[in-house]
N, C-alpha and C positions, 0 to 999 in steps of 0.2 A: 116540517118534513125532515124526519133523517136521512142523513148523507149517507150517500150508497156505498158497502164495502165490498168489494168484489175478492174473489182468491183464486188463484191458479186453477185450473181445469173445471171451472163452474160455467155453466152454461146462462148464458145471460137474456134473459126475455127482452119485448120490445119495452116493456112497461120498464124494468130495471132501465135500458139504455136512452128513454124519451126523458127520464128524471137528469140527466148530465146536463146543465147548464153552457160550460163552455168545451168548446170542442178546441185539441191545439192543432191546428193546421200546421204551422212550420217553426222552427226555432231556427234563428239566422244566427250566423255569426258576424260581427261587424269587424271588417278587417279593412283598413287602407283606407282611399277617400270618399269612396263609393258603392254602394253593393244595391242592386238589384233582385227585387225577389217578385220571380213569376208565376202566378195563376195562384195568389193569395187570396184573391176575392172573387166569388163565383155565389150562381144562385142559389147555394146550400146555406147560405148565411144572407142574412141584410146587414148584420150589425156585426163588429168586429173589435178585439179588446187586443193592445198589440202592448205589451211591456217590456221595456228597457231594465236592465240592469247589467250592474259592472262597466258600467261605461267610460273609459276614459281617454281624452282627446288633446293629443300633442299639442302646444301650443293655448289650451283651453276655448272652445268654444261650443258651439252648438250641434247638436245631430237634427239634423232639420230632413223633412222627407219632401217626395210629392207624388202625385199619384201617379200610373203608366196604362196606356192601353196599348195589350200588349208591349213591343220591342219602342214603342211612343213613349217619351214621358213628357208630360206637362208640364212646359217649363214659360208657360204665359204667365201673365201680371193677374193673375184670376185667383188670387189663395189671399183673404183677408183673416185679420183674425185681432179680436180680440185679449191684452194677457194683464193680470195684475203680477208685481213681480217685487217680493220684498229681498231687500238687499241691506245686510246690518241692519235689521231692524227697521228700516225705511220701508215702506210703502209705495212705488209709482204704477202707473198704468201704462202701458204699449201698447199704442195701434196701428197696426202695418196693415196697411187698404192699397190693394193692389200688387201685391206682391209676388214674388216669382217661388214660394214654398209655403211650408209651414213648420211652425217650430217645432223641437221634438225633444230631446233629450242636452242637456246642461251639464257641461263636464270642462273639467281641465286634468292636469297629471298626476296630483300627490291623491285624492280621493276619488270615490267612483259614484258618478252621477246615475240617476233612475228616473223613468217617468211611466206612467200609465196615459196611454192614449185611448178614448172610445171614439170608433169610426161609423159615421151611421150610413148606410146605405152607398156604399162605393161603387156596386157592380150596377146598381139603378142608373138609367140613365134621365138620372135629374141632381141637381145641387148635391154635395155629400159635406156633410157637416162633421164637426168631432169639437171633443173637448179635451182637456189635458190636466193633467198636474204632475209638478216634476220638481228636484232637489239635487244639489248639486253646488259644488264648488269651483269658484272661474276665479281664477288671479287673487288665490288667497284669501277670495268673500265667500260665504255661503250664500247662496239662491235659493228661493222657492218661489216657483211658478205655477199659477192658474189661469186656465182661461180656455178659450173656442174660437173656432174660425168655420168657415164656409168657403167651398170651391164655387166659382160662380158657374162655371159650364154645364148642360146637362150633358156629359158622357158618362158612358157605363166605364167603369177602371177594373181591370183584374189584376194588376200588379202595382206592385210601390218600389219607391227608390228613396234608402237613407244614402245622403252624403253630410260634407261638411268641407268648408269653406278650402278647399287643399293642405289641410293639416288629417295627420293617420288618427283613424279611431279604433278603438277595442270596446268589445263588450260582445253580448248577447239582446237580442231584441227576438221575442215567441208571440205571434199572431195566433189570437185563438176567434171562433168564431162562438156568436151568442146561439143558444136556441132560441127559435121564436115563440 
C-alpha cells in the first residue's frame, strides 16, 4: 500500500483518511516530577503507541508511568511486568510482580534516553497489557531494555501519569492511537 501524501487545500475522502494507521492524540512535555495527561484513552482507540524521546533525568533514572481513571491514579501493587535488560554487554532479566508502576523511559543527564511503549486496551474495562523497548544512559552505562507487563485490575483507564522517583525530568512523550 502507498503511504498517503496529502497537500494543503485538498479535500480528503473517508477512504484517503481510514488508510492513517496511527492517529497523535497528544504530545506531552515532561517537565518536573510528574505530569499528568487526561482523557488519553477513550473508545476511539483500543490500542495505543505512546513514544519518548529526548528524555533526560537529573540525578538518572527511570520515567515510569501508571494508569488514572480520571483525577484517580493507580497507585496499587497491581502493575507486573516482565524486562530483559542489557547492561555493558551483560544480559539479566527483572521481574517486579506486584508493583506499584510500570517502567517507562531510561535516562540520566549527559544523553537522552527513548522508548516506545504499545498499550493494548486501556479504556477496556479488563486487564491492560503493553510491552516496551527502550535505550538509554544511567550513571555512565548504556541500557537497553525489553519486555511487558500487565495491570491486574479490570478498570477502564482514560488517563496516564509519567513521574519519577523526585528527581526533574525533560523530554517529550506523543500518545498516538492505533486504527483498528
Amino acid at each position: 500500500m502507498t503511504y498517503p501524501s496529502f497537500t494543503s487545500g485538498e479535500v480528503l475522502t473517508a477512504a484517503d483518511m481510514n488508510r492513517v494507521g496511527l492517529w497523535l492524540i497528544t504530545t506531552v512535555t515532561l517537565t518536573g516530577t510528574s505530569v499528568n495527561v487526561a482523557n488519553c484513552f477513550s473508545s476511539d482507540f483500543q490500542n495505543y503507541k505512546i513514544v519518548f524521546s529526548g528524555v533526560t533525568v537529573t540525578g538518572a533514572a527511570d520515567v515510569a508511568w501508571r494508569l488514572r481513571a480520571g483525577a484517580t491514579t493507580a497507585t496499587g501493587a497491581n502493575y507486573d511486568q516482565q524486562s530483559v535488560n542489557v547492561q555493558g554487554g551483560v544480559a539479566s532479566g527483572i521481574a517486579d510482580v506486584a508493583a506499584t508502576s510500570f517502567r517507562g523511559c531510561l535516562s540520566g543527564t549527559v544523553y537522552e534516553g527513548q522508548a516506545v511503549l504499545d498499550v493494548c486496551r486501556p479504556f477496556v474495562a479488563d486487564t491492560t497489557t503493553y510491552t516496551y523497548t527502550g535505550f538509554g544512559q544511567f550513571s555512565g552505562t548504556y541500557y537497553f531494555r525489553s519486555g511487558g507487563g500487565l495491570h491486574t485490575l479490570t478498570t477502564s483507564y482514560d488517563s496516564i501519569n509519567f513521574f519519577t522517583g523526585g528527581t526533574a525530568m525533560t523530554g517529550t512523550a506523543r500518545i498516538y492511537g492505533y486504527r483498528d
